[in-house]
Biopython code that builds the backbone (N, CA, C, O; Angstrom):
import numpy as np
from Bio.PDB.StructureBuilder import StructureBuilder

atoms = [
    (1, "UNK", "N", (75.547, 164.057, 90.801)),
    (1, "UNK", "CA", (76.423, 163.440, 89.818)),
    (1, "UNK", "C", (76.260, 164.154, 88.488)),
    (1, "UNK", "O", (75.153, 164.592, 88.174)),
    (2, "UNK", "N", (77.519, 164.318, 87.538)),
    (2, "UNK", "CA", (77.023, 164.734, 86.350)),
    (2, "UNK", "C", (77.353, 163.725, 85.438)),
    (2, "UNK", "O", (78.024, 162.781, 85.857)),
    (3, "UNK", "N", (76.930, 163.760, 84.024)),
    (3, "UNK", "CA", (76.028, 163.404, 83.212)),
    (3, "UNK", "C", (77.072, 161.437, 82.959)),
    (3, "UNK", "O", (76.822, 160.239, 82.832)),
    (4, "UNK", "N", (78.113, 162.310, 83.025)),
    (4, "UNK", "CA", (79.020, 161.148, 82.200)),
    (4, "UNK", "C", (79.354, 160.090, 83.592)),
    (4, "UNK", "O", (80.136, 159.160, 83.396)),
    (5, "UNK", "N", (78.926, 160.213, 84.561)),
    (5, "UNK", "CA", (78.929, 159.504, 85.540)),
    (5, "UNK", "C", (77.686, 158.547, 85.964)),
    (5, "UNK", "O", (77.663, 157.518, 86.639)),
    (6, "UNK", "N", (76.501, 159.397, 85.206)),
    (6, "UNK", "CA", (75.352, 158.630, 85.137)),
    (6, "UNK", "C", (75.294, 157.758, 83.777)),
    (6, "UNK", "O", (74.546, 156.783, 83.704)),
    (7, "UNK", "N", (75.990, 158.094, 82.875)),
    (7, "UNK", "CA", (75.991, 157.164, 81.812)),
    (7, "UNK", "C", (76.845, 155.813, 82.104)),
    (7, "UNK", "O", (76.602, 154.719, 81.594)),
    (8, "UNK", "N", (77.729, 156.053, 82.878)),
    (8, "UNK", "CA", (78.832, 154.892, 83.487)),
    (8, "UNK", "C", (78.464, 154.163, 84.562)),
    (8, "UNK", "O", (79.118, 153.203, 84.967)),
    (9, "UNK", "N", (77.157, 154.669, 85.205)),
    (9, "UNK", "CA", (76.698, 153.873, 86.503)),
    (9, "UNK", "C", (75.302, 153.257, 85.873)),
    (9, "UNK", "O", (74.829, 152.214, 86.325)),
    (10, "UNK", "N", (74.809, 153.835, 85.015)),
    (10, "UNK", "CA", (73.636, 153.009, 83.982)),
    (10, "UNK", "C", (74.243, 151.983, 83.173)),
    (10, "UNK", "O", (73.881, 150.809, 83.249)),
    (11, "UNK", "N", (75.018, 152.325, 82.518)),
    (11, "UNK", "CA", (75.951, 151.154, 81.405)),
    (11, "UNK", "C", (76.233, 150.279, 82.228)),
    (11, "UNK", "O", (76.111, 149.082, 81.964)),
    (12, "UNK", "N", (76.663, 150.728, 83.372)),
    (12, "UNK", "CA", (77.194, 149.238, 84.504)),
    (12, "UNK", "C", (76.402, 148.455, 84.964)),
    (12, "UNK", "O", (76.719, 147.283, 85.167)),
    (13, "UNK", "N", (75.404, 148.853, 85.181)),
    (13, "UNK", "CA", (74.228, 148.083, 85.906)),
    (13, "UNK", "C", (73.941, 147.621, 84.489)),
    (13, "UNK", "O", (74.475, 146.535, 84.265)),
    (14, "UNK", "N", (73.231, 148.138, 83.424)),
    (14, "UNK", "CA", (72.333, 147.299, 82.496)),
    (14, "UNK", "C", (73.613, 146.048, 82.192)),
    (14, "UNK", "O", (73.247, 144.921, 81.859)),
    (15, "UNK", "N", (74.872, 146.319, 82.318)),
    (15, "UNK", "CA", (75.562, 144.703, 81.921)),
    (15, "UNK", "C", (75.688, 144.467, 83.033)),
    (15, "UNK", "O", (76.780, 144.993, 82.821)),
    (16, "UNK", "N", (75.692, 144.146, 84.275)),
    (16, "UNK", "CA", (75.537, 143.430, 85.424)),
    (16, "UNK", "C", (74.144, 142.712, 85.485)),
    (16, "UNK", "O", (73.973, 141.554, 85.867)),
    (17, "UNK", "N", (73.097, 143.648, 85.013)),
    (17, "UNK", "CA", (72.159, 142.802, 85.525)),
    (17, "UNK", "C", (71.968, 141.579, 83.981)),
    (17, "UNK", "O", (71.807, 140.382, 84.220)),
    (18, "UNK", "N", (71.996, 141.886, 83.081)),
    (18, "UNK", "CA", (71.902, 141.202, 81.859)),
    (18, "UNK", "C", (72.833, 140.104, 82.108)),
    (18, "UNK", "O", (72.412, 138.967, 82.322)),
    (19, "UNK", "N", (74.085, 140.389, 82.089)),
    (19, "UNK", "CA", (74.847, 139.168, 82.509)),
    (19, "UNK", "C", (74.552, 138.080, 83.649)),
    (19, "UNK", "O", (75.108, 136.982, 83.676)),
    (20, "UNK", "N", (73.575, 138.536, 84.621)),
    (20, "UNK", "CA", (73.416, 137.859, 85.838)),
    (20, "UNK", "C", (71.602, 137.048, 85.054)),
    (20, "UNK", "O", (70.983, 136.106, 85.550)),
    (21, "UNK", "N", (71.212, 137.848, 83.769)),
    (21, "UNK", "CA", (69.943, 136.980, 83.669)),
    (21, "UNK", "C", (70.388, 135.981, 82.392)),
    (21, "UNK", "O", (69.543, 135.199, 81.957)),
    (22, "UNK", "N", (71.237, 136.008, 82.018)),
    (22, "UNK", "CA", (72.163, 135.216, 80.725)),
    (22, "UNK", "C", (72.439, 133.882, 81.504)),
    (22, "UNK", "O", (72.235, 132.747, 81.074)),
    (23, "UNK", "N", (73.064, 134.319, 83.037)),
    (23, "UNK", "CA", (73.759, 133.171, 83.683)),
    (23, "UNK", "C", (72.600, 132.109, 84.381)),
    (23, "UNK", "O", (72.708, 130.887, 84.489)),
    (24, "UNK", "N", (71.294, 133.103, 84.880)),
    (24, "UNK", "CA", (70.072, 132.069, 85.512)),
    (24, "UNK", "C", (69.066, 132.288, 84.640)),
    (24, "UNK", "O", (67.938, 131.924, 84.973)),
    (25, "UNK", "N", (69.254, 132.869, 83.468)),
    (25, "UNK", "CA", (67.826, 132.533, 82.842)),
    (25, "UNK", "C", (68.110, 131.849, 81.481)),
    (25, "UNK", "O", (67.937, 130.655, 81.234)),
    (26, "UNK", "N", (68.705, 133.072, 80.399)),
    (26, "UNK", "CA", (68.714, 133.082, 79.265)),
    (26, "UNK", "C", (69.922, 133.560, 78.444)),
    (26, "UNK", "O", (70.247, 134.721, 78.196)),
    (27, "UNK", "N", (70.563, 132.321, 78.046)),
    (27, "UNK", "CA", (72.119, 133.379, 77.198)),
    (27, "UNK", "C", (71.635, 134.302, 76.357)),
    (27, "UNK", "O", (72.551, 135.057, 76.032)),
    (28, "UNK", "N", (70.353, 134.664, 75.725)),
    (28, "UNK", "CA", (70.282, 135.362, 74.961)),
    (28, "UNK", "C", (70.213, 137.149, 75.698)),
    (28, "UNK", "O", (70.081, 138.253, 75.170)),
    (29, "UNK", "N", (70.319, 136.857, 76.612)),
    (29, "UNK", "CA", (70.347, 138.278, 77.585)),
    (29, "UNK", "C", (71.847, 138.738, 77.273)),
    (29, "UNK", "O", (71.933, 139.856, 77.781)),
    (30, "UNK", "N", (72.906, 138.456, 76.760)),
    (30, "UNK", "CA", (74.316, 138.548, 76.314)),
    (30, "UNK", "C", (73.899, 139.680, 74.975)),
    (30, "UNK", "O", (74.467, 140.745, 74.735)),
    (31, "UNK", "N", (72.976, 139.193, 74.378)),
    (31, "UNK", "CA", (72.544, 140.225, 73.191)),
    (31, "UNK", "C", (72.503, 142.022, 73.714)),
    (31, "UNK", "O", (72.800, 143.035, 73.081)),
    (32, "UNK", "N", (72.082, 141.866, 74.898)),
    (32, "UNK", "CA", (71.309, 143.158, 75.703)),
    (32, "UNK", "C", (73.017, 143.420, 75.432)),
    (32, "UNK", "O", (73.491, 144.121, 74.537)),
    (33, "UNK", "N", (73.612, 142.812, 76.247)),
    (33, "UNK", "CA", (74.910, 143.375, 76.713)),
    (33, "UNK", "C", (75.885, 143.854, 75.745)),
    (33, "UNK", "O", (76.452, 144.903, 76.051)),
    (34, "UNK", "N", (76.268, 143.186, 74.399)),
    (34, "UNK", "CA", (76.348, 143.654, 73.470)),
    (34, "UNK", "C", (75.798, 144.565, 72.809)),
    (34, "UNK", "O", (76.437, 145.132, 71.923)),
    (35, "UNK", "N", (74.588, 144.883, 73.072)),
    (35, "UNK", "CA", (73.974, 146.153, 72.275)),
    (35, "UNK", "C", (75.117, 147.318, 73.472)),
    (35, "UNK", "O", (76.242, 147.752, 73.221)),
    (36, "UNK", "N", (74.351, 147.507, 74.614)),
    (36, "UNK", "CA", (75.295, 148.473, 75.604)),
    (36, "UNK", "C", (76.679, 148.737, 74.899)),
    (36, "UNK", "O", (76.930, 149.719, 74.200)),
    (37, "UNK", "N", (77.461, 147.792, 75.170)),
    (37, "UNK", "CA", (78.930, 147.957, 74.517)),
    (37, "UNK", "C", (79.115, 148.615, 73.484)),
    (37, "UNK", "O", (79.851, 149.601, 73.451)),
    (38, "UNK", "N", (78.443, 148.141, 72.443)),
    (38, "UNK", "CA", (78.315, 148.631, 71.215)),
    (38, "UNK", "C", (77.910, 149.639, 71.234)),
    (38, "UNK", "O", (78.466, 150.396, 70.438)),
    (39, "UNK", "N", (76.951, 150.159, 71.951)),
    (39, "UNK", "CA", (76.626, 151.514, 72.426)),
    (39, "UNK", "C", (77.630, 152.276, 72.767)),
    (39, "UNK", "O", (78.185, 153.086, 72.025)),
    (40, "UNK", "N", (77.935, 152.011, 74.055)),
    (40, "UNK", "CA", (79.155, 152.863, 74.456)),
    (40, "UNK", "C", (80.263, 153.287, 73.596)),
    (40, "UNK", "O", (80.686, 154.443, 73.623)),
    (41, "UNK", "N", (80.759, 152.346, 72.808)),
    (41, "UNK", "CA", (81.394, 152.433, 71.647)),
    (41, "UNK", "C", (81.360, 153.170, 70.454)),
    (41, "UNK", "O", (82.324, 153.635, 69.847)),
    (42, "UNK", "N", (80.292, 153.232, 70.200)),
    (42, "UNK", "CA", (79.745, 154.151, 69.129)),
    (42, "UNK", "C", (79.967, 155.461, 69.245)),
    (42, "UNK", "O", (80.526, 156.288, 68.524)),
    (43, "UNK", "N", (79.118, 155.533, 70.887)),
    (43, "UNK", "CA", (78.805, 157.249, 71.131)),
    (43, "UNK", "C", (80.569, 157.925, 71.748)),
    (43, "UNK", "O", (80.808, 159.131, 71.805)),
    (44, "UNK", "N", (81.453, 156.974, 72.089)),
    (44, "UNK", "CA", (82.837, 157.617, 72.115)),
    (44, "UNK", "C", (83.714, 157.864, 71.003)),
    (44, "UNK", "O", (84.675, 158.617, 71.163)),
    (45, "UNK", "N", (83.429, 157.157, 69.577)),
    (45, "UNK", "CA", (83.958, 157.837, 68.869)),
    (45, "UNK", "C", (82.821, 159.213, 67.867)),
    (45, "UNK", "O", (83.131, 160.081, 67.052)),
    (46, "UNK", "N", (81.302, 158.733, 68.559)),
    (46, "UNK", "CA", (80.525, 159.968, 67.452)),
    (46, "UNK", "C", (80.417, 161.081, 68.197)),
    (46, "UNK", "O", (80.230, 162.195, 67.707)),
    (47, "UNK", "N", (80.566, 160.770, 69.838)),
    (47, "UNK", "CA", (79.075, 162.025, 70.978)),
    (47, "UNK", "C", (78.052, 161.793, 70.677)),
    (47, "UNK", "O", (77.216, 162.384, 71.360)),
    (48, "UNK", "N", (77.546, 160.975, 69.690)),
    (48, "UNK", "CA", (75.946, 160.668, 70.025)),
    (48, "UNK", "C", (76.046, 159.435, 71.308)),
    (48, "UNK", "O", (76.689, 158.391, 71.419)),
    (49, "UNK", "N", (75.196, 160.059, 72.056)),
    (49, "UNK", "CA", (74.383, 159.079, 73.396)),
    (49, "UNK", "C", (73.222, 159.246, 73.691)),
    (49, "UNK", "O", (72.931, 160.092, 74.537)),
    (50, "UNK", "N", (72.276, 158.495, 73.078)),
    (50, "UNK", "CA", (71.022, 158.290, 73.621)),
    (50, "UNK", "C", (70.540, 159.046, 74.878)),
    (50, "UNK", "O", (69.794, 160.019, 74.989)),
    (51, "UNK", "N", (71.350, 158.123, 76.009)),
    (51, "UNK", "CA", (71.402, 158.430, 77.368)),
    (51, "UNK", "C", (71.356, 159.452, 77.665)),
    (51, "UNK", "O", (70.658, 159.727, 78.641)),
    (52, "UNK", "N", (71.922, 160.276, 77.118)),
    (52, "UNK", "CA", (72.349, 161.520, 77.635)),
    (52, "UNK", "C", (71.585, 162.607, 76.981)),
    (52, "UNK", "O", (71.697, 163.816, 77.187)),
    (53, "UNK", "N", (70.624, 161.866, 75.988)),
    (53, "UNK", "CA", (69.787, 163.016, 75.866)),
    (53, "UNK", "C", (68.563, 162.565, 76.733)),
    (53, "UNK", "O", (67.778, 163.473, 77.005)),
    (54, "UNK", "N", (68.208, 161.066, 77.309)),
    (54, "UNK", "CA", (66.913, 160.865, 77.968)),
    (54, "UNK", "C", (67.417, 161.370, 79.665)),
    (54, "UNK", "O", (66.534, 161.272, 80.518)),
    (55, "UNK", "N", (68.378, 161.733, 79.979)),
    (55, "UNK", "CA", (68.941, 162.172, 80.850)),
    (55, "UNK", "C", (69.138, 163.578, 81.249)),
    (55, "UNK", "O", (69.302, 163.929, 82.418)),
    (56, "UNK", "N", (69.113, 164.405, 80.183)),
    (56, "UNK", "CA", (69.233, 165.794, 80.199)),
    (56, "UNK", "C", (67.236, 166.074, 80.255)),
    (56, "UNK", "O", (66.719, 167.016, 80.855)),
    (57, "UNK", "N", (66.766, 165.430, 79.790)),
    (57, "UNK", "CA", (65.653, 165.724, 79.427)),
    (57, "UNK", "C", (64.625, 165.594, 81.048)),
    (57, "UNK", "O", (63.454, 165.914, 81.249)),
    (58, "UNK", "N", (65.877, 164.869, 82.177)),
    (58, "UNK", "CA", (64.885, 164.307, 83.445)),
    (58, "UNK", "C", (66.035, 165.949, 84.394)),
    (58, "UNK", "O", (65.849, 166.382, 85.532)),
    (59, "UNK", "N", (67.035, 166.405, 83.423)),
    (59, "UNK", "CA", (67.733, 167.464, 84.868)),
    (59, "UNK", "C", (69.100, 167.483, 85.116)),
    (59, "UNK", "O", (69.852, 168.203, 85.773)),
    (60, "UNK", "N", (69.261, 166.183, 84.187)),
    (60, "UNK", "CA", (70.728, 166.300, 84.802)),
    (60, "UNK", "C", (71.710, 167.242, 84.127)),
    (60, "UNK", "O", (71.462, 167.738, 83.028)),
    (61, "UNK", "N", (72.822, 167.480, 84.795)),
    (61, "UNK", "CA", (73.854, 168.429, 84.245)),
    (61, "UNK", "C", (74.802, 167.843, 83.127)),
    (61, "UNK", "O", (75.141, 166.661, 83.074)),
    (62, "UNK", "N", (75.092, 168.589, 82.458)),
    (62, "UNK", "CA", (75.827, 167.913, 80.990)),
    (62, "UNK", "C", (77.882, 168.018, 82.377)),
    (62, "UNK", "O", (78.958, 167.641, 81.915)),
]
sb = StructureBuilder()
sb.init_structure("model")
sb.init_model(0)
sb.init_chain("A")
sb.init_seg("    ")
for serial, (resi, resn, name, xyz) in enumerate(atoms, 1):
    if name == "N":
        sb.init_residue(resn, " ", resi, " ")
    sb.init_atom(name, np.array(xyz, "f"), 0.0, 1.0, " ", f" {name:<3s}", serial, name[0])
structure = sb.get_structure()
């Protein structure tokens, strides 16, 4: 997989699973999920992504 496919299959899971611990544990797990978003958001209008530099740094292809 390259890079922007691992950022979209990580982003998906961290709000799947956050949303699923909001619903049996803690609404405050909604915070997690909002940070993500807000994340994602950010780095599509700057190109800064975190991800994608702790990601390049394990191999993956840009």
């Amino acid at each position: 997989m390259k890079m922007h496919q691992w950022v979209r299959a990580i982003a998906g899971t961290f709000i799947l699973i956050s949303v699923m611990l909001a619903a049996f544990h803690s609404p405050y797990w909604l915070i997690f999920t909002g940070f993500v978003g807000l994340n994602l958001l950010q780095s599509a209008f700057t190109g800064f992504c975190p991800l994608e530099n702790i990601l390049e740094r394990f191999g993956v292809q840009r």
